[in-house]
N, CA, C and O atoms as CSV, one atom per row, in Angstrom:
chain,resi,resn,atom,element,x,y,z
A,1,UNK,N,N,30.156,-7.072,25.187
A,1,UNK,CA,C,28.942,-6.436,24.724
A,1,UNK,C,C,28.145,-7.442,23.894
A,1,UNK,O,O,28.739,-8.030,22.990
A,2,UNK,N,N,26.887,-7.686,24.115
A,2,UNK,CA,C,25.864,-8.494,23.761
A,2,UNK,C,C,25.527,-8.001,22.105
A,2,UNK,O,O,25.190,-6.907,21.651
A,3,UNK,N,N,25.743,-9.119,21.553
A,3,UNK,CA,C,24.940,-8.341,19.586
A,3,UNK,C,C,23.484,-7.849,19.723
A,3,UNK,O,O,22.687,-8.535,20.363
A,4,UNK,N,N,23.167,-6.880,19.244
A,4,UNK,CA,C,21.522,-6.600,19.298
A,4,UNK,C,C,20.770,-7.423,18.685
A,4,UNK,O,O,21.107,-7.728,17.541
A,5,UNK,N,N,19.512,-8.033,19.274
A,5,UNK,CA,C,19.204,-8.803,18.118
A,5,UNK,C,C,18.367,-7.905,17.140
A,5,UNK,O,O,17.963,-6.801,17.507
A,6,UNK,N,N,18.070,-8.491,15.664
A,6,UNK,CA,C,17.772,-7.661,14.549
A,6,UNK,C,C,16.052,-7.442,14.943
A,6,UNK,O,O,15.490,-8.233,15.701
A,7,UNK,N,N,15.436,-6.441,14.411
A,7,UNK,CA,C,14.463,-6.163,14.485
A,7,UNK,C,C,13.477,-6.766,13.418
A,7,UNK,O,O,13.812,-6.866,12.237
A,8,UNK,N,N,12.251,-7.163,13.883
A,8,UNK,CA,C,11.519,-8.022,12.978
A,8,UNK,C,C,10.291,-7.693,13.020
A,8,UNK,O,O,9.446,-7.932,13.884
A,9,UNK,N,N,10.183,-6.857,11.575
A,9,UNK,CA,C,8.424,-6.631,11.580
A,9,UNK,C,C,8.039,-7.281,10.387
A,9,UNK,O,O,8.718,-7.419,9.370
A,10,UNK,N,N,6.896,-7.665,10.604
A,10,UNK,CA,C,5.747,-8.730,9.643
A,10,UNK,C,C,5.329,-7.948,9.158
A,10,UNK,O,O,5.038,-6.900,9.735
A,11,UNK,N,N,5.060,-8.250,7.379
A,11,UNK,CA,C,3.989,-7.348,6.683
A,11,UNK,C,C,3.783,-8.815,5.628
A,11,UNK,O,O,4.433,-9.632,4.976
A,12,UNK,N,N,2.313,-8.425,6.038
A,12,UNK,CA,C,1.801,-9.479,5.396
A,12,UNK,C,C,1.285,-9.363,3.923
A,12,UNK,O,O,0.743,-8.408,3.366
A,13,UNK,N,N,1.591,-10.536,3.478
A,13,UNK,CA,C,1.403,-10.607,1.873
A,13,UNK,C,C,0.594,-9.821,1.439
A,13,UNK,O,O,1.149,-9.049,0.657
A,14,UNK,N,N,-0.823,-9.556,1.595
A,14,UNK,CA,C,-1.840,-8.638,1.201
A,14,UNK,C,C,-1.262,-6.807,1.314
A,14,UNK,O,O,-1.424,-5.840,0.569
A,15,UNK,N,N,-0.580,-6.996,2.580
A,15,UNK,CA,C,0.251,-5.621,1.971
A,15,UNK,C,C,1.613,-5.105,1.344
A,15,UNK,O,O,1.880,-4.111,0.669
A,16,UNK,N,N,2.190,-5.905,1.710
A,16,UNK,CA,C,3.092,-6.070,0.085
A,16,UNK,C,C,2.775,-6.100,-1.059
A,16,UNK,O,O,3.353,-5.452,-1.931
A,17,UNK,N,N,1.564,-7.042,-1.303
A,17,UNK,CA,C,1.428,-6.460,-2.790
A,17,UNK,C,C,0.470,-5.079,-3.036
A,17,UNK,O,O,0.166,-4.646,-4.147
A,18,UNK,N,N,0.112,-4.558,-1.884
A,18,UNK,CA,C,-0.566,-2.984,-2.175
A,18,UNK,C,C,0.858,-2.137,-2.223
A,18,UNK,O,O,0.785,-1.188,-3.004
A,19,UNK,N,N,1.970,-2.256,-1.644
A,19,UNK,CA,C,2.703,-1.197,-1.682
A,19,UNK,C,C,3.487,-1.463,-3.275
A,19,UNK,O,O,3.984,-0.562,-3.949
A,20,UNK,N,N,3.435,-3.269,-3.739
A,20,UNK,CA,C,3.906,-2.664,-5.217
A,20,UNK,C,C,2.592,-2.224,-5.850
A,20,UNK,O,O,2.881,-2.323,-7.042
A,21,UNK,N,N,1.360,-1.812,-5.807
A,21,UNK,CA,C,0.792,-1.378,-6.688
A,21,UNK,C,C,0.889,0.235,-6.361
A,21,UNK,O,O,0.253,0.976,-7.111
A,22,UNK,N,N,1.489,0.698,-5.512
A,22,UNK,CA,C,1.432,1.969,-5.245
A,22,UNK,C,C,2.610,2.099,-5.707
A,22,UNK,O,O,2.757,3.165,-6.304
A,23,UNK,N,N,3.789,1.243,-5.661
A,23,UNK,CA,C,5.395,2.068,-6.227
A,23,UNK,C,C,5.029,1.602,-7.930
A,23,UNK,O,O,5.986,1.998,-8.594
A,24,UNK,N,N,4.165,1.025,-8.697
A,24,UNK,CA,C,4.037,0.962,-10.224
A,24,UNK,C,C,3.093,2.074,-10.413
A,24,UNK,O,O,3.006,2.524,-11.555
A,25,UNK,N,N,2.220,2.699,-9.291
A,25,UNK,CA,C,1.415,3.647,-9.585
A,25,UNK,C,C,2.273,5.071,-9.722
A,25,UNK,O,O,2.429,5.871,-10.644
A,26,UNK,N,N,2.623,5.012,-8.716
A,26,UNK,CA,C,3.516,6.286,-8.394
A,26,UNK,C,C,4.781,6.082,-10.170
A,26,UNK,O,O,5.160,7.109,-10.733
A,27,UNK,N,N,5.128,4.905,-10.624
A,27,UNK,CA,C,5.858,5.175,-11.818
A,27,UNK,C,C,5.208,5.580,-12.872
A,27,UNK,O,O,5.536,6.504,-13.616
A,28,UNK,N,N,4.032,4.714,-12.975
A,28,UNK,CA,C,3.095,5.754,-14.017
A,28,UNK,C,C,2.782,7.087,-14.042
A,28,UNK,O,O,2.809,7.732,-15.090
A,29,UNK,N,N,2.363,7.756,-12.529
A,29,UNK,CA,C,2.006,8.908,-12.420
A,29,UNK,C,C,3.179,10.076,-12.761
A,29,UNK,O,O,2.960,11.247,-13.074
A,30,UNK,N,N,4.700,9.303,-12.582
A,30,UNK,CA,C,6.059,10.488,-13.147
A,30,UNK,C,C,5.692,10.584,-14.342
A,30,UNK,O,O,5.664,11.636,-14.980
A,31,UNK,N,N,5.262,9.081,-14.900
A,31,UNK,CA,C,5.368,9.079,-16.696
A,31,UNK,C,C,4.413,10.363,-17.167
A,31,UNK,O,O,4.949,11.162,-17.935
A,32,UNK,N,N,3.329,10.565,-16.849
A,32,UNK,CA,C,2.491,11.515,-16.881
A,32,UNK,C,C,2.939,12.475,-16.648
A,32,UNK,O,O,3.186,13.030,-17.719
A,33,UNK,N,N,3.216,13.055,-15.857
A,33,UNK,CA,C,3.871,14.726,-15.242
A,33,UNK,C,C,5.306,15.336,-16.159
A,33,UNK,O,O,5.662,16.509,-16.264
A,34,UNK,N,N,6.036,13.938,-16.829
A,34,UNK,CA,C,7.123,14.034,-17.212
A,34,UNK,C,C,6.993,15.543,-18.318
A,34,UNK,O,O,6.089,15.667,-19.144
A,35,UNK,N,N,7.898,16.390,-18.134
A,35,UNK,CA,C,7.778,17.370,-19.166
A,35,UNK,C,C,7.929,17.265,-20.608
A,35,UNK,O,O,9.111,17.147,-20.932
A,36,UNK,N,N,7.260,17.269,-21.393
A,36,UNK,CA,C,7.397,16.950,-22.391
A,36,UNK,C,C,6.149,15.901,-23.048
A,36,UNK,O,O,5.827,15.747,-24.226
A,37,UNK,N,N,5.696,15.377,-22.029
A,37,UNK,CA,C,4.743,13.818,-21.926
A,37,UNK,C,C,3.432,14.701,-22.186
A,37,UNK,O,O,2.984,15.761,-21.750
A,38,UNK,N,N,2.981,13.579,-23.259
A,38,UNK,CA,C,1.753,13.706,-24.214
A,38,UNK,C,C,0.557,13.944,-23.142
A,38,UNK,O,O,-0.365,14.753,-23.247
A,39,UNK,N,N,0.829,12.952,-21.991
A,39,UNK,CA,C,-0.314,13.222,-20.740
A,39,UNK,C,C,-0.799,14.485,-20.236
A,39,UNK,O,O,-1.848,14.790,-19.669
A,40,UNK,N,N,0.255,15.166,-20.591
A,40,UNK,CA,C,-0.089,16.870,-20.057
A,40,UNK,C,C,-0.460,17.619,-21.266
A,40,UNK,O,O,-1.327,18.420,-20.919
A,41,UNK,N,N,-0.248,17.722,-22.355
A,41,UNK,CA,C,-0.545,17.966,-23.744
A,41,UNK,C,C,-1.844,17.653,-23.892
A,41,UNK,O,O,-2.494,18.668,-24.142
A,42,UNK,N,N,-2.647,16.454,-23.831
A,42,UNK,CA,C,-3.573,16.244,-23.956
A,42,UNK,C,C,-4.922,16.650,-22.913
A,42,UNK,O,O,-6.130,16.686,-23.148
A,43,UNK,N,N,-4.040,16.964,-21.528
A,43,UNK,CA,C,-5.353,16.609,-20.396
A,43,UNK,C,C,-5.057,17.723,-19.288
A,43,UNK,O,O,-3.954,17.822,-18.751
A,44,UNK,N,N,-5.834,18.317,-19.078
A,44,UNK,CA,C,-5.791,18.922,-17.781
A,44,UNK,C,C,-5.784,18.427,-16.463
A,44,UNK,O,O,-6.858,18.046,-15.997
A,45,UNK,N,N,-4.487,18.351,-15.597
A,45,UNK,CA,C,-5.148,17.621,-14.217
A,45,UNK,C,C,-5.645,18.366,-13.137
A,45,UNK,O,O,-5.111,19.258,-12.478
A,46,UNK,N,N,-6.716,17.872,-13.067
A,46,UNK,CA,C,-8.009,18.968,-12.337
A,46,UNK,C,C,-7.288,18.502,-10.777
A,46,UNK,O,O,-6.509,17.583,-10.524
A,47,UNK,N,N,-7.881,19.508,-9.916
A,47,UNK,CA,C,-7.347,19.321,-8.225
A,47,UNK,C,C,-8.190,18.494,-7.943
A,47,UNK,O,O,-7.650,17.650,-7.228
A,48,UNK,N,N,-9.946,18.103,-8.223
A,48,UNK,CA,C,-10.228,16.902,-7.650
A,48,UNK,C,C,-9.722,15.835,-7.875
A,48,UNK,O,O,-9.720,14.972,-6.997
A,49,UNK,N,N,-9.129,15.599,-9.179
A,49,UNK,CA,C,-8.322,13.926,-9.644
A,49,UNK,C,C,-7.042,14.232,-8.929
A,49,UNK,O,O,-6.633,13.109,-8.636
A,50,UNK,N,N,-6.302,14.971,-8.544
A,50,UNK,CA,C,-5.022,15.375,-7.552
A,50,UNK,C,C,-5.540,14.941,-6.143
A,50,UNK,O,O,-4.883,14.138,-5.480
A,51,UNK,N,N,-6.495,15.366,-5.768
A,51,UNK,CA,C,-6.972,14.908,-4.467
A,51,UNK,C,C,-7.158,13.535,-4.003
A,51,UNK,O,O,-6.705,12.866,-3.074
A,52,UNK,N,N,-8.112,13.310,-5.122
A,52,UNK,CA,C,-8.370,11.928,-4.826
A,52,UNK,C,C,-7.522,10.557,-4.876
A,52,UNK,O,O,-7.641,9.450,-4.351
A,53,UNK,N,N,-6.409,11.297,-5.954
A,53,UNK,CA,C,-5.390,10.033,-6.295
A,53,UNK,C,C,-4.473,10.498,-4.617
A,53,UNK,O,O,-4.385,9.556,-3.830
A,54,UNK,N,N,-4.020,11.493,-4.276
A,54,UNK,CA,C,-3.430,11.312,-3.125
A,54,UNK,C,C,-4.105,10.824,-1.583
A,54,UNK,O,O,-3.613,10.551,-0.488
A,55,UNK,N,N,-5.713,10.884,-2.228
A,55,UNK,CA,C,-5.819,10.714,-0.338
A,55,UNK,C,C,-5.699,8.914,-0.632
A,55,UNK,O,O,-5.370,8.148,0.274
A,56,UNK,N,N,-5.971,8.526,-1.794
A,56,UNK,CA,C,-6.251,6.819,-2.109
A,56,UNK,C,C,-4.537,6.667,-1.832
A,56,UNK,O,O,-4.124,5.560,-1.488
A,57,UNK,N,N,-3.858,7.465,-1.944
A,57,UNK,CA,C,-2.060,6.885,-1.906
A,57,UNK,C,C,-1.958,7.009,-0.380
A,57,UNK,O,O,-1.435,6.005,0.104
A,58,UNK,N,N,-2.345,8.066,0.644
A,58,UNK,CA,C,-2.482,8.082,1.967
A,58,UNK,C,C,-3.018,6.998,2.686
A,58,UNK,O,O,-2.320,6.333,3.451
A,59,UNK,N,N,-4.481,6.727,2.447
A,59,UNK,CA,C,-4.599,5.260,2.515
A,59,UNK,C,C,-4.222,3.789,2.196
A,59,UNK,O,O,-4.419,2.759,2.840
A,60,UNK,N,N,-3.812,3.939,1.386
A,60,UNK,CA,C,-2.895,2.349,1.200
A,60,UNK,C,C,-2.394,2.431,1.754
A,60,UNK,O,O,-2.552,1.589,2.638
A,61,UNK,N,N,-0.991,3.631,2.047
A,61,UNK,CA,C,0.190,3.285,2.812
A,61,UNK,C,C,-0.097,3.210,4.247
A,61,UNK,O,O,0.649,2.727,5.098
A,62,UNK,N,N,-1.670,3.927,4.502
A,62,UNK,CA,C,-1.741,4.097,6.247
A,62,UNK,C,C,-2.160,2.092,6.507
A,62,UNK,O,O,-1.466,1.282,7.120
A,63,UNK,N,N,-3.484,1.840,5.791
A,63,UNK,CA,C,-3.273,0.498,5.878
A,63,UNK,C,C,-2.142,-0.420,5.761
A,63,UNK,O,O,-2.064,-1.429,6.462
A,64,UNK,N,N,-1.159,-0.060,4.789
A,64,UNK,CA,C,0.048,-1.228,4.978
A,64,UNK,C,C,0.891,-1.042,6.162
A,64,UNK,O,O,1.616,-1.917,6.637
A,65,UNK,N,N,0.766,0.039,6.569
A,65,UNK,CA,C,1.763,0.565,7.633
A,65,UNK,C,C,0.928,-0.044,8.849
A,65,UNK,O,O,1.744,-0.774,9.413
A,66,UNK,N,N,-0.637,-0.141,9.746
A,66,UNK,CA,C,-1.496,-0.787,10.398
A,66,UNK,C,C,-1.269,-2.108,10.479
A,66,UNK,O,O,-0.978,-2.527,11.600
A,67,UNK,N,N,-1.349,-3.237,9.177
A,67,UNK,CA,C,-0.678,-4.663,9.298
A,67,UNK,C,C,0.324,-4.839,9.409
A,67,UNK,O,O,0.581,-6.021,9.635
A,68,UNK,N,N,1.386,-3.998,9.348
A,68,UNK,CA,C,3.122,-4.465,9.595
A,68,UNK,C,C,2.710,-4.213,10.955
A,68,UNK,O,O,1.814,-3.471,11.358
A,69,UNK,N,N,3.525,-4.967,11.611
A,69,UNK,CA,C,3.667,-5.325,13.105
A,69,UNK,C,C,4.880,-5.910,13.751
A,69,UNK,O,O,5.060,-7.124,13.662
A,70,UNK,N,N,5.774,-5.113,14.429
A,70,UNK,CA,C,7.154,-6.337,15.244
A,70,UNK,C,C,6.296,-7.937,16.017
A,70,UNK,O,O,5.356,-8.524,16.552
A,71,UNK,N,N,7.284,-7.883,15.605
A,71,UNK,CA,C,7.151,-9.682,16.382
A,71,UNK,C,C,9.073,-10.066,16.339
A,71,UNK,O,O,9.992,-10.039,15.520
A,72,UNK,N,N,8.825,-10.437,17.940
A,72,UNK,CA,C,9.811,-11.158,18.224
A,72,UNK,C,C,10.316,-12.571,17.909
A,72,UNK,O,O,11.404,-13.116,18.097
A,73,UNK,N,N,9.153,-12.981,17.360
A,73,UNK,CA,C,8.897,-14.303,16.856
A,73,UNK,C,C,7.897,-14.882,15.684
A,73,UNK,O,O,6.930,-15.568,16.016
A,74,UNK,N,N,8.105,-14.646,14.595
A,74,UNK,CA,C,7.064,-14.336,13.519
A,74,UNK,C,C,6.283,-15.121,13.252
A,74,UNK,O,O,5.241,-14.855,12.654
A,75,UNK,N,N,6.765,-16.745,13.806
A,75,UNK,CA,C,5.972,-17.958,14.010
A,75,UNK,C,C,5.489,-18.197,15.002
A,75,UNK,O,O,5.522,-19.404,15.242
A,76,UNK,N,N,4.910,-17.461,15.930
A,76,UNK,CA,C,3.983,-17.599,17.393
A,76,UNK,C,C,2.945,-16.400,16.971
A,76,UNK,O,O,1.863,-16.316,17.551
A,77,UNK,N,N,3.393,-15.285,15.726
A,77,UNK,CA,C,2.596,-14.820,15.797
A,77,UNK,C,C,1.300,-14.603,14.464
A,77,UNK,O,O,0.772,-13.582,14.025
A,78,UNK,N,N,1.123,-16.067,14.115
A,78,UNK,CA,C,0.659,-16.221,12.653
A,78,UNK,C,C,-0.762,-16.044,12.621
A,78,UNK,O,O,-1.465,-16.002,11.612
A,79,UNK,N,N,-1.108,-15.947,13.770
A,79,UNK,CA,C,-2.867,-15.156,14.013
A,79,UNK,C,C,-3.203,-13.517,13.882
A,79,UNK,O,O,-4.122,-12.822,13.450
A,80,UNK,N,N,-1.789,-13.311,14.570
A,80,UNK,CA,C,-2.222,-11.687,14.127
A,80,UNK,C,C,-2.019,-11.188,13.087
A,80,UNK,O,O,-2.397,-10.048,12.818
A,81,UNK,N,N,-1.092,-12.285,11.932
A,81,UNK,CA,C,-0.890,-11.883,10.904
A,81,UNK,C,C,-2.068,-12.231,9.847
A,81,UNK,O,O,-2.111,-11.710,8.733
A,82,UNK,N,N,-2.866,-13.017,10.240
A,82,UNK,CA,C,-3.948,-12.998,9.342
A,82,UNK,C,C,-4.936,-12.928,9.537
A,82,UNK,O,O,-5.803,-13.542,8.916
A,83,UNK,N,N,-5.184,-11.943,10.720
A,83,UNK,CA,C,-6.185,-11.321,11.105
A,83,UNK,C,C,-5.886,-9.726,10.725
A,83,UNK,O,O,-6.703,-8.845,10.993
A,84,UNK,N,N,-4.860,-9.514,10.194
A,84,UNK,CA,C,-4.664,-8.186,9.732
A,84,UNK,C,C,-4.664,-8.299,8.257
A,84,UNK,O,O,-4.946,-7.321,7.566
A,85,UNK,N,N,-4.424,-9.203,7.851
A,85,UNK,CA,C,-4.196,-9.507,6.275
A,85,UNK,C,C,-5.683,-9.784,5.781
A,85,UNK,O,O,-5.998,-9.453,4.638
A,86,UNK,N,N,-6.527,-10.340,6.568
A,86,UNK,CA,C,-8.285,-10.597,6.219
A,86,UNK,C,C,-8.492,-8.900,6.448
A,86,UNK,O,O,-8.363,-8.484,5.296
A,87,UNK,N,N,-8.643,-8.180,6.973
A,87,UNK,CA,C,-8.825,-6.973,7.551
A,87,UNK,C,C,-8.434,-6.145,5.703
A,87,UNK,O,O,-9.176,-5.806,4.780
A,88,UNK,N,N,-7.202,-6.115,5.863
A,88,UNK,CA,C,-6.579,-5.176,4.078
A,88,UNK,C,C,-7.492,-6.520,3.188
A,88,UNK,O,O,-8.348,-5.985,2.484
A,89,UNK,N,N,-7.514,-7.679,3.085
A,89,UNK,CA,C,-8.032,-7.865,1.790
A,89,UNK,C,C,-9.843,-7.623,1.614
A,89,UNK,O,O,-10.506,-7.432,0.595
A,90,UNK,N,N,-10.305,-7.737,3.199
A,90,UNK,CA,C,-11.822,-7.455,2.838
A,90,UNK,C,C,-12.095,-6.085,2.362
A,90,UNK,O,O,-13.062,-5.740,1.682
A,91,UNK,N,N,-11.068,-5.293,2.826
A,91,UNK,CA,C,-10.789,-3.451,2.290
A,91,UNK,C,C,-11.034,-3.176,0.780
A,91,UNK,O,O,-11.727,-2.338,0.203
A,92,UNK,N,N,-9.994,-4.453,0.220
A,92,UNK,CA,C,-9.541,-4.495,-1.351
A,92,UNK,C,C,-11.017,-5.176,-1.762
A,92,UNK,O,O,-11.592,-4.787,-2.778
A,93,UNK,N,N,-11.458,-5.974,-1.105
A,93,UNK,CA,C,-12.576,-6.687,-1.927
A,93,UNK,C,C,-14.161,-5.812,-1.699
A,93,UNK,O,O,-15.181,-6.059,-2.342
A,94,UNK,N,N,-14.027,-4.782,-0.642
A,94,UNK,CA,C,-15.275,-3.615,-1.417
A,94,UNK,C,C,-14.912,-3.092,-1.992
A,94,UNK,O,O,-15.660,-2.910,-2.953
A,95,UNK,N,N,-13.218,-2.161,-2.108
A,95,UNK,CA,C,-13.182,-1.603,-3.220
A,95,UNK,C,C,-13.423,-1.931,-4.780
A,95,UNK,O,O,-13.544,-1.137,-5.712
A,96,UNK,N,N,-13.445,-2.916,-4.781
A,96,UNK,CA,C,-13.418,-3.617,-6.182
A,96,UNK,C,C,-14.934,-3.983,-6.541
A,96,UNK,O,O,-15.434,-3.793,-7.650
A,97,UNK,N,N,-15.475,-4.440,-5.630
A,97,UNK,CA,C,-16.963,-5.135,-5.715
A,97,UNK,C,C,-17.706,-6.066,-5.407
A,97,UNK,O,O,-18.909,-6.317,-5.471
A,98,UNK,N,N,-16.415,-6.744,-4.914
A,98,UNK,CA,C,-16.410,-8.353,-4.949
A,98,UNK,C,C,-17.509,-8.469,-4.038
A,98,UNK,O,O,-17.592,-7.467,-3.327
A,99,UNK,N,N,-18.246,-9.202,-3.842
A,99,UNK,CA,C,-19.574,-9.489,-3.222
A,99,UNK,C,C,-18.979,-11.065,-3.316
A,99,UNK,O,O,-18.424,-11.630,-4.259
A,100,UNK,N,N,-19.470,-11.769,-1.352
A,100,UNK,CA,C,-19.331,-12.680,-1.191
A,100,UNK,C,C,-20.251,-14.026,-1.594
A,100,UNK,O,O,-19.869,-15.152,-1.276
């Protein structure tokens, strides 16, 4: 019986570092909810700030999940990887403002 070979999907740098800003987001957001936590004491969380923080968490992950890609060979395929990685960072650079 033949070994399988391992499966290999690319995620390119630009989305790696969106998914750690979503797993430090998502730790802040427990810190908040935590029972007891001053965040709820102080503030009401309205359903539009509920909404909006989840559809922005839906989107990151749908974009990081769009640039990961198998490749059988991760070095034949270094065009599609940064043609998906220009794609998430021009995303990040309207969100922010950045003007070229």
């Amino acid at each position: 019986m033949q070994p399988v070979a391992p499966s290999v999907f690319v995620l390119p740098d630009e989305a790696h570092l969106e998914l750690i800003k979503v797993r430090d987001h998502l730790r802040l957001m427990t810190r908040f909810v935590e029972p007891g936590s001053v965040a709820l004491d102080d503030r009401i969380l309205h359903p539009h700030a509920l909404s909006y923080w989840f559809t922005t968490l839906w989107r990151t992950l749908d974009e990081c999940l769009q640039a990961t890609y198998w490749s059988g060979d991760p070095a034949l395929d270094l065009e599609e990887a940064h043609a998906r990685a220009a794609a998430l960072r021009e995303r990040n650079e309207d969100l922010r403002g950045v003007a070229e």
